[in-house]
C-alpha positions in Angstrom: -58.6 -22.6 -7.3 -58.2 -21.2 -3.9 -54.8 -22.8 -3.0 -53.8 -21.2 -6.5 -54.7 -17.8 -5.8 -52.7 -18.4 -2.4 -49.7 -19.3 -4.5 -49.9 -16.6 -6.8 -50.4 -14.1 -4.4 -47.7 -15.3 -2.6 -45.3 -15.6 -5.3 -46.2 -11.9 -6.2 -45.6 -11.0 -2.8 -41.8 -12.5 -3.3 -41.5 -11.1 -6.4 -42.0 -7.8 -5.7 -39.8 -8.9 -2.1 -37.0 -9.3 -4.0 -37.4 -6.4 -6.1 -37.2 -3.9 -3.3 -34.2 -6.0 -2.0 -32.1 -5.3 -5.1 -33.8 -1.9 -6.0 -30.9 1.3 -6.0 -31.2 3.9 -3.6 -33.7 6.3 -3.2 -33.2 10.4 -4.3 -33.4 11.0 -0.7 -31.1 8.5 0.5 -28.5 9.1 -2.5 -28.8 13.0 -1.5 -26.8 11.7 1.6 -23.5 11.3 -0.2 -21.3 14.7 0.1 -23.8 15.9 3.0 -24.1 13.3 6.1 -21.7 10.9 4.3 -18.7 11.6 2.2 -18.9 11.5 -1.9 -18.3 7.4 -1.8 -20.7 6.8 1.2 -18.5 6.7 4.5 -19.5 8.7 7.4 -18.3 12.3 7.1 -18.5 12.4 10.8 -15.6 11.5 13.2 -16.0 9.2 15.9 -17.5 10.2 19.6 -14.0 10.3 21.3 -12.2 11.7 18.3 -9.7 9.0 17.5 -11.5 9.0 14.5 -11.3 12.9 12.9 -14.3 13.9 10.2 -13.6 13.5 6.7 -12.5 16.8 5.0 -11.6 16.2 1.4 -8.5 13.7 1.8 -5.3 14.6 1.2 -4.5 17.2 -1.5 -2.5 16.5 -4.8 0.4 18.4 -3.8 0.5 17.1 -0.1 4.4 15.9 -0.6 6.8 16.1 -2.6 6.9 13.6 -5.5 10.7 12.8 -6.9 12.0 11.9 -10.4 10.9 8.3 -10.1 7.4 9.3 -9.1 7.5 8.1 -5.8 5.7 10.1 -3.0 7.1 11.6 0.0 5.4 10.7 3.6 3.6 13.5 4.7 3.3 12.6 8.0 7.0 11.5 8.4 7.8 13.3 11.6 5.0 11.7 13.3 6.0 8.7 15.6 3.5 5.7 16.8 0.9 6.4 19.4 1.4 2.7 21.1 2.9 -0.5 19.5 0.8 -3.9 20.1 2.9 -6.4 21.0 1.2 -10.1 22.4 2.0 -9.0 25.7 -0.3 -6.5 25.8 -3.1 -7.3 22.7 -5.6 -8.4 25.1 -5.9 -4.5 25.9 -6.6 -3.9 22.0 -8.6 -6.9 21.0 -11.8 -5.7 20.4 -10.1 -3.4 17.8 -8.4 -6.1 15.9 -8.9 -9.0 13.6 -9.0 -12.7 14.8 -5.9 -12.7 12.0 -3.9 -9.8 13.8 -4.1 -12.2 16.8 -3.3 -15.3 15.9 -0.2 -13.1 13.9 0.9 -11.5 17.4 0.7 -15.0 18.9 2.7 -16.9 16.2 5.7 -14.4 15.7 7.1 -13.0 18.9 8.6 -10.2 17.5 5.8 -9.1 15.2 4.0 -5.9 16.6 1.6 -3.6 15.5 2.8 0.4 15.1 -0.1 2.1 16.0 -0.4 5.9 14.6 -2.5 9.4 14.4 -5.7 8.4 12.1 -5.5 10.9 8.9 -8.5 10.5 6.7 -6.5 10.9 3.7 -9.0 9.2 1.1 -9.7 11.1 -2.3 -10.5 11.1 -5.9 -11.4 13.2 -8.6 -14.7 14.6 -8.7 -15.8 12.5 -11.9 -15.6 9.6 -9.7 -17.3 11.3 -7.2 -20.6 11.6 -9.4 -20.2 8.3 -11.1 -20.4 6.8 -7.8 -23.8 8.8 -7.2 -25.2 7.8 -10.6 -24.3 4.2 -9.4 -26.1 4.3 -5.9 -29.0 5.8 -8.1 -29.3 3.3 -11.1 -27.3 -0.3 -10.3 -29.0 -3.3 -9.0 -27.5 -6.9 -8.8 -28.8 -9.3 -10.6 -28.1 -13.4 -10.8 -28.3 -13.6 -7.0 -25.8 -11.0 -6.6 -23.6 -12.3 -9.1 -23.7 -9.5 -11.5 -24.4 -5.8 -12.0 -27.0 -4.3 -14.2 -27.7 -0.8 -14.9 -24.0 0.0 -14.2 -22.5 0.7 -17.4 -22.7 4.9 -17.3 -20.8 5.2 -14.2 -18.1 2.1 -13.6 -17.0 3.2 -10.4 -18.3 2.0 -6.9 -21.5 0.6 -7.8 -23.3 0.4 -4.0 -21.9 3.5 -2.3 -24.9 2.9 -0.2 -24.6 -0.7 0.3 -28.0 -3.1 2.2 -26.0 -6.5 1.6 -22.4 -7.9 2.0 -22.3 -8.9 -1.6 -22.5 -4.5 -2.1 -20.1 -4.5 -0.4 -17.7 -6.5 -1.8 -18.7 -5.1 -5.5 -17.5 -2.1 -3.9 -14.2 -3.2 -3.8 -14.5 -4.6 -7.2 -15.3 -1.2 -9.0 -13.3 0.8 -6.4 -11.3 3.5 -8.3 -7.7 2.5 -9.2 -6.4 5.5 -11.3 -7.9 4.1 -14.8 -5.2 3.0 -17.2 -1.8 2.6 -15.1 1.4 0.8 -15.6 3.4 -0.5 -12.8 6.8 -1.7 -11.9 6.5 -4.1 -8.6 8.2 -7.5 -7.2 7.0 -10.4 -5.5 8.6 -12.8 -2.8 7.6 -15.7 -0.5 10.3 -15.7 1.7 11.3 -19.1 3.5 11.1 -20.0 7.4 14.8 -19.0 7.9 13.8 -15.4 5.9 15.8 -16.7 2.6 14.1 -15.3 -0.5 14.1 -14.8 -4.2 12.1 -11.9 -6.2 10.4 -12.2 -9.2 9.3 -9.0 -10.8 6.3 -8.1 -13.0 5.7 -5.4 -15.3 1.8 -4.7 -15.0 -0.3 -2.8 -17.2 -4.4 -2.0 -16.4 -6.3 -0.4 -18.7 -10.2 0.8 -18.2 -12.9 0.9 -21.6 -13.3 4.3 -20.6 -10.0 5.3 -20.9 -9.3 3.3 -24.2 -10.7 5.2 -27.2 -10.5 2.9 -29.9 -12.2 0.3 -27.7 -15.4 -1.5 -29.2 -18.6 -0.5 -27.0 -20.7 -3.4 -27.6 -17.4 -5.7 -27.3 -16.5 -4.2 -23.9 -20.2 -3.9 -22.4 -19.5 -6.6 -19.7 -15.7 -5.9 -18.9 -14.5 -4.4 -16.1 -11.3 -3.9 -17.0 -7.8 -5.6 -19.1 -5.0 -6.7 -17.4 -1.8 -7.6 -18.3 0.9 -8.9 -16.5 4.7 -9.9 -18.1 7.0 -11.5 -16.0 10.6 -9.6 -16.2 12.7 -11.7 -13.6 14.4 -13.9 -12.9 15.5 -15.5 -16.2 13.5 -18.6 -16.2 10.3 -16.7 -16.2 11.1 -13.8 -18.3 9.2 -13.2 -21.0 5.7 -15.2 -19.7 2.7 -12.6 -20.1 -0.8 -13.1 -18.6 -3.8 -11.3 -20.1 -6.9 -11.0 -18.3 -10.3 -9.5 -19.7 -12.0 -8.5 -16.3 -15.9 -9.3 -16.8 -17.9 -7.8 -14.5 -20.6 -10.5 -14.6 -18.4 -13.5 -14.3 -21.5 -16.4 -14.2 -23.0 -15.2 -17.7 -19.2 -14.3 -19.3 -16.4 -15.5 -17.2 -13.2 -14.1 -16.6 -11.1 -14.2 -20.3 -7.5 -15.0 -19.5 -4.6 -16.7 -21.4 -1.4 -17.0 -20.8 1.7 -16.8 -23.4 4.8 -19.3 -22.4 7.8 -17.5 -23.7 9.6 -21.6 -23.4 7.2 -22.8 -25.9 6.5 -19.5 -27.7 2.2 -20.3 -27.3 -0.4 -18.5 -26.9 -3.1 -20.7 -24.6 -6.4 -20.2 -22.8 -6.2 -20.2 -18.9 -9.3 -21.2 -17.3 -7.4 -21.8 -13.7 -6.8 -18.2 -13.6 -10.0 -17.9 -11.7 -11.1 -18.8 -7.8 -8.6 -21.0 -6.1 -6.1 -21.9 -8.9 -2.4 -20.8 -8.2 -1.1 -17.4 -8.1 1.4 -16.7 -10.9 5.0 -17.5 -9.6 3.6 -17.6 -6.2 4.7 -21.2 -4.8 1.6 -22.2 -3.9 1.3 -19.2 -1.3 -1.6 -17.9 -2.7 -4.8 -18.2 -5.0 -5.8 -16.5 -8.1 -8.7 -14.6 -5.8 -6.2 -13.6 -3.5 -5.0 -11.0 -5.7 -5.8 -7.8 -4.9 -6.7 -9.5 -1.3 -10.1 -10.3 -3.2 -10.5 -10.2 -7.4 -13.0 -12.1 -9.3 -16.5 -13.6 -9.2 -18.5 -13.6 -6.0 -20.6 -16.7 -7.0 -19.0 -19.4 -4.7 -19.8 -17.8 -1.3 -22.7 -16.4 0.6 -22.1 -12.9 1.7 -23.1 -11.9 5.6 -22.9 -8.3 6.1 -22.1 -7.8 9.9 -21.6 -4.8 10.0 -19.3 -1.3 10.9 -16.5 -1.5 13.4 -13.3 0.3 14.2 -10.3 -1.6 13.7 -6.4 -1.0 13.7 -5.6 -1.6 9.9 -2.6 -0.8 8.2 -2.8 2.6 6.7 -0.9 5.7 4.9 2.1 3.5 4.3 4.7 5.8 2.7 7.6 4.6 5.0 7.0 1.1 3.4 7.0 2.2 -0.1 10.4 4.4 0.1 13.1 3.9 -2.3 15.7 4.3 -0.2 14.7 1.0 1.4 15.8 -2.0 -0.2 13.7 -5.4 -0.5 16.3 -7.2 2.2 14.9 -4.1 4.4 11.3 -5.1 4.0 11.5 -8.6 4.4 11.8 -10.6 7.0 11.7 -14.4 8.5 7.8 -14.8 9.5 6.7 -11.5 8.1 7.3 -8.3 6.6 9.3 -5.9 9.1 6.9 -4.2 11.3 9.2 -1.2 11.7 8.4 -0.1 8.7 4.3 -0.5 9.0 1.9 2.2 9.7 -1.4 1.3 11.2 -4.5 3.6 12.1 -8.2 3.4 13.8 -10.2 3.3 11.1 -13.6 2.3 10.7 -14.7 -0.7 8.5 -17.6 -2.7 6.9 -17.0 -6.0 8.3 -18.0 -9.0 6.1 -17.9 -12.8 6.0 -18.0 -14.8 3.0 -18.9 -18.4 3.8 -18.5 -21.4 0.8 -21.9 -22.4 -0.7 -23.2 -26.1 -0.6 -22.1 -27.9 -3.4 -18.8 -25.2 -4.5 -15.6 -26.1 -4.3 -12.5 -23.5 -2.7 -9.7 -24.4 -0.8 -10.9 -21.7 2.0 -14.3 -22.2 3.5 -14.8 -19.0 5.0 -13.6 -15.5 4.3 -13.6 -12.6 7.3 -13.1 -9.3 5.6 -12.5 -6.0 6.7 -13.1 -3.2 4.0 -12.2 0.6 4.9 -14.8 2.4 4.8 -13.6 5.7 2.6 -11.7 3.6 -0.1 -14.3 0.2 0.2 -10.4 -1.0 0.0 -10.3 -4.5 1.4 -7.5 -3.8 4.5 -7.8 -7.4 6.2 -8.7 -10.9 5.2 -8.9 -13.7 7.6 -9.1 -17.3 5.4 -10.3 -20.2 7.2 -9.6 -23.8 6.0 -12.5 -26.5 5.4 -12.1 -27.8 9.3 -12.7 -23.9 10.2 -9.3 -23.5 11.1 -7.9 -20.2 10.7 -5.5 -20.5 8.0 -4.1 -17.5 6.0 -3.9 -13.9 7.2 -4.1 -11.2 4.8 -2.8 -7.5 5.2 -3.4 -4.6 2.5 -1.0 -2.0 3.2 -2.3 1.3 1.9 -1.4 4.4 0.6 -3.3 7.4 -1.3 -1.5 8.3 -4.3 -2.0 11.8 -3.4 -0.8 13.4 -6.9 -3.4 11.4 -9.1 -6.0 11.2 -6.4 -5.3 7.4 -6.1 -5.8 5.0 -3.4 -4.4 1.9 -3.7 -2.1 -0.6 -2.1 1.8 -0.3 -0.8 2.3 -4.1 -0.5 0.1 -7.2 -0.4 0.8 -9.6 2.5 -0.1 -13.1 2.9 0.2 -15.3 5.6 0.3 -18.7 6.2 0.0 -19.5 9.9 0.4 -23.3 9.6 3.5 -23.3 6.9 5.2 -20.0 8.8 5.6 -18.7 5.3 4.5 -15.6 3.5 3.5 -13.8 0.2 4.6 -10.3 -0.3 3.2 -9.0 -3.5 3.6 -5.1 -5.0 6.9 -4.1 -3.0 8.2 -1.2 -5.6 11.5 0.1 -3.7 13.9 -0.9 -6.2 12.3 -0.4 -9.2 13.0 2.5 -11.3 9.7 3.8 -11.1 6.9 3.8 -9.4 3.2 3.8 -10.5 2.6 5.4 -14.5 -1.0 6.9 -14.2 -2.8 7.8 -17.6 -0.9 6.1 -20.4 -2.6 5.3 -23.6 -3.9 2.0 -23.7 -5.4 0.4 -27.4 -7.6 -2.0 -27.6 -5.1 -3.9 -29.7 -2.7 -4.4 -27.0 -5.4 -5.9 -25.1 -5.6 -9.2 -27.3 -4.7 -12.5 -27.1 -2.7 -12.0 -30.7 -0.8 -9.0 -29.3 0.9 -11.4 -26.2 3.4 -12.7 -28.5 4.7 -9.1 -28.9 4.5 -8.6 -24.9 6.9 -11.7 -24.1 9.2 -11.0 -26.3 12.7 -11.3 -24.0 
């Protein structure tokens, strides 16, 4: 009887362990966001040598112009680069870059980081602002970290106080994107000799708080809806992904289907999940890859190292200009560095490490997350031997007119294969991002795709 009061004692003892480890934020502690820390839980406060300035609201909505396309114009286009990395001289910098940044600076000679004025240009509307405060207040994880509960009222940045590296990444999950938004963007995975061929997507995203015919009992565990039509080149037009975003992906997982134009069906699409292929990708990169990391966080283990400052890219209006064509942005190895921006920002460093017993083709993930977006701005991938294998960059911009942040251009590379993925490149499109359309419910089903790839 003894030993089995030991046991229950001790399993109470765990119990109530584990409930203070997944507990929300205190009042006090949750009173720290818009006071010591900034609305979405980064440090108001610059750095100690002032590389780093204070955060002061981010950039306003009428910071630039914005021209009949809707594309924005760089604010801080007179400004020229600080220092440029180079290999010759990244030993100097190293303890302010990623392993990946490395191994890119060794691999390509002419590849070379632009290294510019840090501007803190992070914002979004104040609704945001408090959802993220009800968040810190009222969600938990549940299912080892696999799922949110208590998270429904606010949808937005559910740890803007986050204890663990699995917060952390469900930052970057719920981040903010604009709510419902159609885009306009092309894809290419250039060759070793820089040859490449574009294949374009027109993308729709739609939140069930933005969609008022949506059913509320139906939606409780989404996230959001994607949809994703291919327009070019021929041979693809016409093929339309849906995707119903759950936000706990163990108990529901991710809904997708796919509608071949070719065979004019509608099918499920388990493999859109983890490390199935990327659509029209060639094998450059996984269905988690998108949006540098999308998806369930069940397969890893998530080690939270920590705050650093790191050289990511940043504020990348040069990139996304219309003027520039997609020959101008891509190159043989990479995308040209001329036209990159990077900045000293500081970032929640995390590493994502496979489970025993799951399967992915990378074993480890290093991530870099900046701190006023929770925007993932670097991933290192490591292979099974540990090797490091892929390299990704999130260029990033704040779409200063809708109080969006969001991505430029998505770039993955492949150190062994001397290949790349470039994914969201918007130059020569006719427009750029559509914030705020009406989404239905209706278009969000797998009857409606038929409709979608119509050619």
């Amino acid at each position: 009887m003894k030993s089995t009061r030991i046991l229950q004692t001790g399993a109470l003892a765990l119990t109530l362990l584990a409930s203070s480890v997944m507990a929300a934020v205190s009042e006090q502690e949750a009173a720290q966001l818009g006071t010591s820390l900034t609305p979405l839980g980064a440090e108001m406060a610059g750095n100690a040598d002032g590389s780093i300035p204070a955060w002061t609201g981010g950039l306003a909505t009428d910071a630039g112009a914005v021209d009949g396309k809707g594309f924005l114009a760089d604010p801080f286009a007179s400004e020229q680069p600080l220092f440029t990395i180079t290999a010759a001289n990244a030993a100097q910098y190293q303890d302010k870059l990623s392993p990946g940044q490395l191994a890119m600076l060794q691999r390509y000679a002419d590849y070379k980081i632009p290294v510019y004025p840090t501007h803190r240009t992070a914002a979004v509307p104040d609704a945001i602002y408090a959802a993220a405060k009800k968040s810190a207040l009222n969600t938990t994880t549940i299912d080892g970290g696999n799922g949110l509960q208590n998270f429904g009222d606010s949808r937005y940045y559910a740890f803007p106080i986050p204890k663990t590296g699995v917060e952390v990444i469900w930052n970057h999950i719920t981040r903010y994107r604009g709510g419902n938004v159609q885009r306009l963007i092309a894809q290419a995975t250039p060759q070793t000799n820089g040859s490449f061929s574009i294949v374009k997507f027109a993308d729709e995203v739609a939140v069930p708080s933005d969609m008022p015919d949506i059913d509320p009992a139906k939606s409780a565990n989404v996230l959001l809806y994607f949809k994703q039509r291919v327009t070019a080149p021929s041979r693809l037009a016409g093929n339309v992904l849906l995707v119903h975003e759950t936000i706990d992906q163990v108990k529901e997982p991710r809904l997708a289907w796919i509608y071949n134009a070719g065979q004019r069906r509608v099918r499920r699409a388990p493999q859109v999940a983890y490390d199935g292929p990327g659509t029209a990708a060639d094998g450059m990169r996984t269905a988690d890859n998108f949006d540098l990391f999308s998806g369930a966080p069940d397969r890893y283990d998530w080690k939270l190292i920590g705050k650093k400052e790191v050289y990511i890219p940043y504020n990348a209006y040069k990139l996304d200009s219309p003027s520039l064509t997609y020959d101008d942005v891509l190159r043989a190895g990479h995308i040209n560095q001329d036209l990159t921006r990077y900045e000293l920002h500081r970032v929640w460093e995390v590493e994502a490490t496979l489970k025993s017993g799951e399967r992915h083709i990378y074993a480890k993930r290093h991530m870099y997350f900046d701190e006023d977006t929770w925007q993932l701005a670097l991933v290192d991938h490591y292979d099974g031997r540990g090797q490091l294998w892929r390299v990704a960059e999130g260029h990033a911009q704040n779409y200063y007119n809708h109080k969006t942040p969001g991505y430029t251009l998505e770039a993955l590379y492949d150190l062994t294969a001397g290949r790349y993925l470039a994914l969201g490149m918007k130059n020569e499109e006719k427009n750029a991002y559509r914030f705020g359309f009406k989404a239905s419910a209706a278009d969000f089903t797998p009857a409606a795709l038929r409709n979608s790839g119509v050619r």
